[in-house]
PLY file of the C-alpha trace (Angstrom):
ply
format ascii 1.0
element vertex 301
property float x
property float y
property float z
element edge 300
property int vertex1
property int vertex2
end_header
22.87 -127.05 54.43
26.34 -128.28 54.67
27.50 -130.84 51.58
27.79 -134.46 53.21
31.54 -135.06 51.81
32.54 -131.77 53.42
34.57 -132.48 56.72
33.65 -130.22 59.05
34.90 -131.00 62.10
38.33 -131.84 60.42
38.09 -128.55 59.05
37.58 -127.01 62.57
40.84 -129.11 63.80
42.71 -127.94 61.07
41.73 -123.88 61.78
42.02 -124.27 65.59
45.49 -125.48 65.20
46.37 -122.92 62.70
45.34 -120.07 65.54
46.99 -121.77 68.33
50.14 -122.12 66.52
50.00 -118.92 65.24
50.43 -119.67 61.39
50.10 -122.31 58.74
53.62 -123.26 58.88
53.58 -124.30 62.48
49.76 -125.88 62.35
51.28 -127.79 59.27
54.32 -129.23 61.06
52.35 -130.33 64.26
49.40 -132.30 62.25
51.63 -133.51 59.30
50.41 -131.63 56.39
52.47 -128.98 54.09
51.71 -125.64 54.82
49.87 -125.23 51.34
47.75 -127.69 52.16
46.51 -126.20 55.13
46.42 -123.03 53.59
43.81 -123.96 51.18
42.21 -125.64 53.68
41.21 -122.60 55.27
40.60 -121.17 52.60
37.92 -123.36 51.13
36.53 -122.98 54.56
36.34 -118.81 54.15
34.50 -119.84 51.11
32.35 -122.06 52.36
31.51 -119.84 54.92
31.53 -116.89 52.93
33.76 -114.76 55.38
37.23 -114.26 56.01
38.31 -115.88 59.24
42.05 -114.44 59.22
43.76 -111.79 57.57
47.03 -112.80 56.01
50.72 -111.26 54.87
54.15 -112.08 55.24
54.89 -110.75 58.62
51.42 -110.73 60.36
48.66 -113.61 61.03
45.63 -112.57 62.91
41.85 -113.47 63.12
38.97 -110.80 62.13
36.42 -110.33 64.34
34.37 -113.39 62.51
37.30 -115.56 62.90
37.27 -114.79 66.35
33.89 -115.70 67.01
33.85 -119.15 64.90
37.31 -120.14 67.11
35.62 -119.24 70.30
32.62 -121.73 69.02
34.67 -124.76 67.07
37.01 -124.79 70.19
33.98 -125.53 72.67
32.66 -127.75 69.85
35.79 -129.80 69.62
36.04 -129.69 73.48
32.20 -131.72 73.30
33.18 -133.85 70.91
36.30 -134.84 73.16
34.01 -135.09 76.09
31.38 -137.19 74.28
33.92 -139.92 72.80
35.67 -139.91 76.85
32.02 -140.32 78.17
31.11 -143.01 75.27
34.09 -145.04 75.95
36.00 -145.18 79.57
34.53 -142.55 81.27
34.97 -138.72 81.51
38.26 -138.22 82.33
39.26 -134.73 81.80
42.51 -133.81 79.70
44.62 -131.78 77.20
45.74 -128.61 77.45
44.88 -125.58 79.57
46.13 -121.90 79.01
45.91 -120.26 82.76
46.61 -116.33 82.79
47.31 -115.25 86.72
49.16 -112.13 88.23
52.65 -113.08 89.60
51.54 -112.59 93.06
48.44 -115.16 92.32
50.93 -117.46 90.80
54.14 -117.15 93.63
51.58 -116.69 96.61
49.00 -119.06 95.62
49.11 -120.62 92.84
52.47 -122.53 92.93
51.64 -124.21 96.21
48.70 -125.71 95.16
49.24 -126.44 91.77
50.95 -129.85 92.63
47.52 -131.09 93.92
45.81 -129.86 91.11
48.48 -132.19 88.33
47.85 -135.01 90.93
43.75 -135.24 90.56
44.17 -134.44 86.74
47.03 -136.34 85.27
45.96 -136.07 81.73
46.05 -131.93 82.13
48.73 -129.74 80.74
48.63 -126.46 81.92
50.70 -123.44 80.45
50.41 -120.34 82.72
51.19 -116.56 81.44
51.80 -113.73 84.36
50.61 -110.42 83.47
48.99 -107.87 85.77
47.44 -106.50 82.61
43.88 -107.23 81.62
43.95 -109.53 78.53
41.50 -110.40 76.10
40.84 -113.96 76.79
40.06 -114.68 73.35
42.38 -113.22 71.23
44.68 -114.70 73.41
43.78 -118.38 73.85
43.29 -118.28 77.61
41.03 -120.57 78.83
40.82 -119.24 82.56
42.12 -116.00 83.74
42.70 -115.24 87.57
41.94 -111.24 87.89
41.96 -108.83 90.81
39.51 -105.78 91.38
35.92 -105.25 90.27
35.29 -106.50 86.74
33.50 -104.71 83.77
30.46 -106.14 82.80
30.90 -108.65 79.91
30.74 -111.96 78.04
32.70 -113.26 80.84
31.37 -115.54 83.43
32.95 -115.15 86.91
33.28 -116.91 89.96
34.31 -115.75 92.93
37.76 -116.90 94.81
37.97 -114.83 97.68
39.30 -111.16 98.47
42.11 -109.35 100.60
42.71 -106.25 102.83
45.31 -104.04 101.55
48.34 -102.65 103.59
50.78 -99.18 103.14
54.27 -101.13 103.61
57.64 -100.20 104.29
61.26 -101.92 104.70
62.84 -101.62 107.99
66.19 -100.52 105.55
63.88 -98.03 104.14
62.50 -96.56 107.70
66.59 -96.23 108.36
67.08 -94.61 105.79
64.45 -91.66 105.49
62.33 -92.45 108.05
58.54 -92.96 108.14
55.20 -90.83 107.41
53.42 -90.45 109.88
50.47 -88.05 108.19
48.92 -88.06 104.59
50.68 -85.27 103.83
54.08 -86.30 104.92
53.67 -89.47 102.63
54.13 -86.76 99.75
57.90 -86.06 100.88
58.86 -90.17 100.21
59.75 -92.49 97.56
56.75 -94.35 96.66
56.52 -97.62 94.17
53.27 -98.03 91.93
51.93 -100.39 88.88
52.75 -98.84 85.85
49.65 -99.01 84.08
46.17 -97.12 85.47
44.30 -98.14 88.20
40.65 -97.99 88.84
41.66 -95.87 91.82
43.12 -92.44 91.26
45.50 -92.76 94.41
45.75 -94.54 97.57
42.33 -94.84 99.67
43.17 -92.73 103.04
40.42 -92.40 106.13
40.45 -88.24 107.19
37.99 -87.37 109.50
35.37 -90.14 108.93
35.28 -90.21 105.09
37.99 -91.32 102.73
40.21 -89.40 100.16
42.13 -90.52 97.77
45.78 -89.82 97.62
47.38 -89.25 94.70
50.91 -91.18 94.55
53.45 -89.97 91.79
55.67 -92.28 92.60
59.35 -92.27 91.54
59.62 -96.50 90.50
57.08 -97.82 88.66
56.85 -102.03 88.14
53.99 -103.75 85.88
52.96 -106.26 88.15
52.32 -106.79 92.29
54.97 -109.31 92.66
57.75 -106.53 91.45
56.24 -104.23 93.50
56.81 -106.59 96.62
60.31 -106.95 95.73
61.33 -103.72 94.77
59.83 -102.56 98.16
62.16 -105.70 100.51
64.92 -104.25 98.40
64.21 -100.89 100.06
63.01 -98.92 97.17
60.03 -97.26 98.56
56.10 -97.34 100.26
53.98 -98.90 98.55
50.37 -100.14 99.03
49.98 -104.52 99.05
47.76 -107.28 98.96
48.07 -108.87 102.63
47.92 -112.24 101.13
51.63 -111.46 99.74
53.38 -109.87 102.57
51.72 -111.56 105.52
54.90 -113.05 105.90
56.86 -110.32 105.26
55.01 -108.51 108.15
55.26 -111.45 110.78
59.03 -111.78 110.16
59.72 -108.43 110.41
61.07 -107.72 106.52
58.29 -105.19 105.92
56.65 -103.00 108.67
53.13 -100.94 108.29
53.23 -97.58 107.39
50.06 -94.93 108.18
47.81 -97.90 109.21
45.66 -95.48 111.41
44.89 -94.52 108.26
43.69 -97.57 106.60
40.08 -97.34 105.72
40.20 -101.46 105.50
38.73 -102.00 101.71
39.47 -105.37 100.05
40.58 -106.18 96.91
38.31 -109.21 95.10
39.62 -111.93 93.20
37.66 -114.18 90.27
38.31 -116.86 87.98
36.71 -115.92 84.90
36.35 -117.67 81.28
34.45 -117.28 78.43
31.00 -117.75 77.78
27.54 -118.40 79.21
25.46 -120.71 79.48
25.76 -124.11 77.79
28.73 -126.79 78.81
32.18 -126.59 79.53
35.12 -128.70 78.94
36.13 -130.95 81.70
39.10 -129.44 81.55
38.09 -126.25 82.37
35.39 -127.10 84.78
37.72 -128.97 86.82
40.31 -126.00 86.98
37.75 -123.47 88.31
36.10 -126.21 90.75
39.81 -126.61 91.64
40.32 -122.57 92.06
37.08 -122.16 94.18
38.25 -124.92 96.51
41.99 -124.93 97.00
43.34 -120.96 95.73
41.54 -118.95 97.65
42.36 -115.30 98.58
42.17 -114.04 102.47
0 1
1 2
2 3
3 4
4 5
5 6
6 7
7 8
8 9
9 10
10 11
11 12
12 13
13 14
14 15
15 16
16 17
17 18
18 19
19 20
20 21
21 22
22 23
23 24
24 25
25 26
26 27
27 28
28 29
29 30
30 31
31 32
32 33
33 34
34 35
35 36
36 37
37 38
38 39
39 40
40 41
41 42
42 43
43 44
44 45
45 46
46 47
47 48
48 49
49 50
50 51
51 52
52 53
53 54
54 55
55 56
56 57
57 58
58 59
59 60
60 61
61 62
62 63
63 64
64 65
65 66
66 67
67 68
68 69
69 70
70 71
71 72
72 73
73 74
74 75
75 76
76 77
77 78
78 79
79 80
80 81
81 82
82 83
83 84
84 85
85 86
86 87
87 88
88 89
89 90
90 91
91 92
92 93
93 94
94 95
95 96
96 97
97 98
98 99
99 100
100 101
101 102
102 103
103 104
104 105
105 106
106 107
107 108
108 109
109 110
110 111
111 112
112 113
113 114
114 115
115 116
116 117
117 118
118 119
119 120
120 121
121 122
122 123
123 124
124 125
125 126
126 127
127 128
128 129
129 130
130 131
131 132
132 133
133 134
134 135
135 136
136 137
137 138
138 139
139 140
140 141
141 142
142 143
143 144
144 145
145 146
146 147
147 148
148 149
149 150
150 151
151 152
152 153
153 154
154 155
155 156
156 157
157 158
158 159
159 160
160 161
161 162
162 163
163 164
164 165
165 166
166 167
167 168
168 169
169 170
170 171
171 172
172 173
173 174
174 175
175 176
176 177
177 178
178 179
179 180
180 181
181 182
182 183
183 184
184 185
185 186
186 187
187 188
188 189
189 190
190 191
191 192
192 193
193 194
194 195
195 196
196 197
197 198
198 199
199 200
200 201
201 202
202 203
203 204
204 205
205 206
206 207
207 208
208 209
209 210
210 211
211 212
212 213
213 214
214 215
215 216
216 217
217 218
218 219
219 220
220 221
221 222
222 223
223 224
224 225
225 226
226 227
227 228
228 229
229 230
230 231
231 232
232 233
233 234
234 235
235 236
236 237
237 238
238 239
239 240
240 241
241 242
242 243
243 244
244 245
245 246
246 247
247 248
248 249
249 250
250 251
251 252
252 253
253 254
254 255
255 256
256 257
257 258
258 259
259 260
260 261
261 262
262 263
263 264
264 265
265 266
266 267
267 268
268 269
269 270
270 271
271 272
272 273
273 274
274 275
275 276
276 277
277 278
278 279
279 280
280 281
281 282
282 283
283 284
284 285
285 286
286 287
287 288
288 289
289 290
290 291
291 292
292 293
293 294
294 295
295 296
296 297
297 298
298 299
299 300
């Protein structure tokens, strides 16, 4: 049982700002205490608790596994506690700060024209959002919603839906000029393709051939880490290269892109989900109003 001087939800203010700030330097400076101070702090706490909740030197802060879990717990605890004193006294109004990981095309396509909408209903939010293509790990990174594309391992993570897209083989008119078009799987072997730069759950590009579908593998000779680069490498010209319809359907109604081997399109979709951590039990307002937001307003056709 816990001593009854011991503060322990101080304690768990003091250690969440130490991992969001990345060290006891910066927690110290943004609650007011010297860095020693909150030093000891956690460490009375790793006694208390009889683990060791980060592993220190001179050049590199970062949680164990145990710290991990306990600021994955003390952050949702804190969260309550927020919630409870809101409820208690003028209502729940949900607030503070959100950490939003998206894909650049989520975020240029999708994201920024909603977002305004989103600040309006919640104008005690702050949201920071990362791009990355790449699959993160939510925790170790302090995301509190990720946006993700393609079929999802299974996991701790708790998922809801926001909507998928057909996929399109896509060319620039100052491309086609230039070396022309495919118009057969294997003549897409003889062009300058552009592909993510990190693996794929699909080995290739899915291709109908006589009623089944193949996969074709694309070498590629430009390689970008995320969809939106990809779109603008191929405008520029670059190359072919397969896209989410939800990013170029302008590009293809105006005439900057054109379709390339859609005879061969076996019409698969690529899903989209909002995912967080965690399930079961409550979430912050916060959070719960960004994914209620997501599964209403950002949408993916």
């Amino acid at each position: 049982m816990a001593r009854a001087d011991v503060n322990r939800s101080g304690e768990m203010e003091v250690f969440v700002q130490v991992v969001q700030r990345g060290g006891f330097s910066s927690a110290a400076r943004s609650i007011g205490m010297t860095p020693s101070a909150v030093s000891k702090l956690v460490a009375r706490l790793e006694a208390r608790l009889g683990t060791r909740l980060v592993n220190r030197s001179t050049r590199v802060f970062k949680l164990t596994s145990e710290g991990c879990i306990f600021f994955e717990r003390v952050t949702r605890i804190l969260a309550d506690i927020d919630d409870a004193e809101r409820i208690a006294s003028a209502g729940e109004v949900p607030s503070g700060r959100l950490r939003l990981s998206t894909s650049a095309s989520y975020g240029t396509h999708v994201l920024a024209a909603i977002l305004p909408k989103f600040m309006e209903r919640y104008p005690a939010i702050t949201v920071d959002i990362i791009q990355s293509d790449l699959v993160i790990d939510l925790l170790e990174d302090r995301m509190d919603v990720a946006v993700r594309a393609g079929p999802l391992k299974s996991s701790n993570l708790v998922a809801r839906k926001l909507g998928d897209t057909a996929m399109t083989i896509v060319a620039a008119p100052s491309y086609a000029a230039r070396r022309g078009l495919p118009r057969t799987m294997e003549d897409l072997e003889q062009h300058d393709t552009v592909g993510l730069g990190y693996t794929r759950a699909m080995a290739g590009w899915p291709l109908t051939s006589k009623g089944g579908t193949i996969f074709m593998p694309v070498a590629g000779r430009v390689h970008a880490n995320d969809g939106e680069a990809l779109r603008q490498l191929v405008l520029g010209g670059c190359g072919i290269a397969r896209l989410a319809n939800f990013t170029i359907r302008g590009d293809l109604k105006a005439g900057r892109l054109v379709p390339v081997l859609d005879e061969y399109n076996p019409g698969d979709r690529e899903t989209f989900h909002a995912i967080h951590i965690g399930q079961g039990g409550p979430l912050p307002s916060r959070v719960r109003g960004l994914l209620d937001f997501l599964a209403e307003q950002g949408k993916v056709t």
